[in-house]
C-alpha positions in Angstrom: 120.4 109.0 93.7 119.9 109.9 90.1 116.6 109.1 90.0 115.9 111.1 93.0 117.5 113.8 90.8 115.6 113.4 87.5 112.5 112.3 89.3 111.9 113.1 93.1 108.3 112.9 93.2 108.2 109.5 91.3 111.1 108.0 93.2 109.4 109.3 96.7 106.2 107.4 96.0 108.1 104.7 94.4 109.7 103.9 97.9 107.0 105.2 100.0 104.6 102.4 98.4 107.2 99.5 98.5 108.0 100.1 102.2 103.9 100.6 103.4 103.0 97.6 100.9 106.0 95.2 102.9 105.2 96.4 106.1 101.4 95.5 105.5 102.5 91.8 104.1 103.9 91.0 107.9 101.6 93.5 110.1 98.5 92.2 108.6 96.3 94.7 111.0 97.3 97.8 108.3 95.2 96.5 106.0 92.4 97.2 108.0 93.7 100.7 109.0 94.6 101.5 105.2 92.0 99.5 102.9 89.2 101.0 101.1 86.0 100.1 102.4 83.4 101.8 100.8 80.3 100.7 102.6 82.3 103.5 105.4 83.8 105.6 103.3 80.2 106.4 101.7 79.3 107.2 105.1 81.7 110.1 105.9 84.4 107.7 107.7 87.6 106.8 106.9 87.7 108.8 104.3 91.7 108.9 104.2 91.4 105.4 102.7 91.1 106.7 99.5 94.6 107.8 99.5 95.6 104.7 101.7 94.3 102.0 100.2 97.1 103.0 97.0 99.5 102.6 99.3 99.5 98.3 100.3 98.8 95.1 98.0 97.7 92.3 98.2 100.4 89.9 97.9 103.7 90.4 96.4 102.7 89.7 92.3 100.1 92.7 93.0 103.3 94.6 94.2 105.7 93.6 91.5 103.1 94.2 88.7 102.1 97.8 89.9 105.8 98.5 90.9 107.2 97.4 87.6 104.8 99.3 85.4 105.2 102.4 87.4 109.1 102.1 87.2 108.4 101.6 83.5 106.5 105.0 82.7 106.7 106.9 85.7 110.0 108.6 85.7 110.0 109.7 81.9 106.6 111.2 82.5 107.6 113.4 85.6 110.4 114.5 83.4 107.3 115.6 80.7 105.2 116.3 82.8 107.1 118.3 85.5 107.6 117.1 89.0 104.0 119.0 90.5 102.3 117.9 88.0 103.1 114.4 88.2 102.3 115.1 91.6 98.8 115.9 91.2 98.0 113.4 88.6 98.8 110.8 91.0 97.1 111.8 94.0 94.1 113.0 92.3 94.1 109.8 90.1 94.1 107.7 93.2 91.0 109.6 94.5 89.6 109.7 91.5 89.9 105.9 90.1 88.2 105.2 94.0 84.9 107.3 93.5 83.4 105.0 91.0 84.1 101.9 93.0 82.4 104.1 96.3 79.4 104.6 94.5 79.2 101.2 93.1 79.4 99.1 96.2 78.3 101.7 98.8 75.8 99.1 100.2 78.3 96.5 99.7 79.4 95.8 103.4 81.7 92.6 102.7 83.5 94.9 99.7 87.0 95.7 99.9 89.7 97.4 97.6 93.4 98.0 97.7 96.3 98.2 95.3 97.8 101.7 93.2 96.1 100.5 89.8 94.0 103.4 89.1 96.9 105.9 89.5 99.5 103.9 87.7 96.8 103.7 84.9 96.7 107.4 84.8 100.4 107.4 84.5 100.4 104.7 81.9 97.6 106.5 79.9 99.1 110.2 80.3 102.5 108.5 78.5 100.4 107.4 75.7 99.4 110.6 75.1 103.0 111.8 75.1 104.3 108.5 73.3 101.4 107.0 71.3 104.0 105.1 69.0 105.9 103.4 72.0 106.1 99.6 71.4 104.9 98.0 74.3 105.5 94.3 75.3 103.8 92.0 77.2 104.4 88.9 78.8 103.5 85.9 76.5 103.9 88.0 73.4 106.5 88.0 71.0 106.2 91.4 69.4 105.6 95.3 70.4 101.9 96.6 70.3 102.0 100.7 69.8 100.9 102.1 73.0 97.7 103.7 71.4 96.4 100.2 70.4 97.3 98.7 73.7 96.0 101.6 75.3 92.3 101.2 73.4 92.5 97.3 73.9 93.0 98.0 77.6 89.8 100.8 78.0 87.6 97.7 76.4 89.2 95.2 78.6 88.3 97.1 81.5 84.7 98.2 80.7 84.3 94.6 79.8 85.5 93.0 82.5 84.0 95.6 85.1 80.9 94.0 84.0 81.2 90.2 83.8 84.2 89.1 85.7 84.5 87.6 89.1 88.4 87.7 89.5 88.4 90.0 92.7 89.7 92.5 91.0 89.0 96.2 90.6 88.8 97.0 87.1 86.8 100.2 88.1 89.9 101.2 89.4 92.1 100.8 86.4 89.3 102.2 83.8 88.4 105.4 85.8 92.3 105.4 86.4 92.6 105.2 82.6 90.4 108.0 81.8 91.9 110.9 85.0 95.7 110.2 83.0 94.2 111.1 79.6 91.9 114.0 81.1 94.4 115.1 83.3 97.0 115.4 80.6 95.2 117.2 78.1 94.1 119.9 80.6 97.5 120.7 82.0 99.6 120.1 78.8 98.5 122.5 75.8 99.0 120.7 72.6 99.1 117.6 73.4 96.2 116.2 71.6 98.1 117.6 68.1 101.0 116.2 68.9 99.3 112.6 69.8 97.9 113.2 66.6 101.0 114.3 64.5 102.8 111.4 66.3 99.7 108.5 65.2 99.9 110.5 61.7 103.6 110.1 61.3 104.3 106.6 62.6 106.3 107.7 65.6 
């Protein structure tokens, strides 16, 4: 209950997407209710998808991966942020993230996307731009990389693999994702580029 109290937008969706993501592992016919398809969506149907589609995973490492980074810098943002506003930059980052990825494969017929990624990159990246001197840590390595560097690494990562991998994944997503956190942020939080800069400045 305290997190409901510190956070209740961030714990709704938090237990909102766990429940539609489990009940889409053992009634397999939601993913074709909730899925992103944009050969239709690009066609003026099933437009809800957009929202949908951040709602169910694939399997239950996509889950865990999404869940765990968005338990990770989701509830000290809404506390920045402000609950509405956290909000919004989740909803619109899940629209957002998707329009790319619409355009991109709106001819695509066999082309199919699911997963939160793009909004729990906003959240990730609209952190960084509170907290640019947070050490992160990653699996497999031993030391804390400032957010700022991971979050730079990650933006070049994702352009890069957008245009040369074949892993099934939707890096579109997680780039455009990327990019609606920092935007987002700097438009609805007033000073928040000098303090990311005072922060970098001062080492903290």
């Amino acid at each position: 209950m305290e997190y409901f109290n510190i956070a209740p937008v961030a714990s709704l969706i938090f237990v909102f997407t766990i429940v539609t993501s489990l009940y889409a592992f053992y009634d397999q016919s939601l993913y074709g209710k909730f899925m992103l398809h944009p050969f239709t969506v690009s066609r003026g149907r099933n437009v809800w998808t957009i929202i949908t589609s951040g709602l169910i995973h694939k399997d239950w490492m996509h889950l865990f991966f999404n869940m765990f980074t968005f338990v990770a810098f989701a509830f000290t943002l809404e506390r920045l942020l402000g609950s509405w506003q956290f909000g919004l930059l989740y909803f619109l980052s899940l629209i957002l993230s998707d329009l790319p990825t619409i355009f991109r494969h709106r001819e695509n017929f066999n082309y199919n996307s699911l997963g939160a990624s793009g909004a729990i990159s906003a959240v990730l990246f609209s952190f960084v731009l509170f907290s640019p001197m947070t050490k992160l840590y990653i699996m497999f390595i031993p030391i804390g990389i400032p957010a700022v560097v991971f979050g730079f690494l990650y933006l070049i990562y994702c352009a890069y693999a957008s245009r040369n991998s074949r892993d099934g994944i939707n890096h579109d997503a997680h780039f455009f994702g990327a990019l609606t956190g920092l935007i987002f942020t700097i438009i609805f939080v007033p000073g928040i580029l000098q303090n990311f800069i005072a922060a970098i400045m001062n080492g903290r």
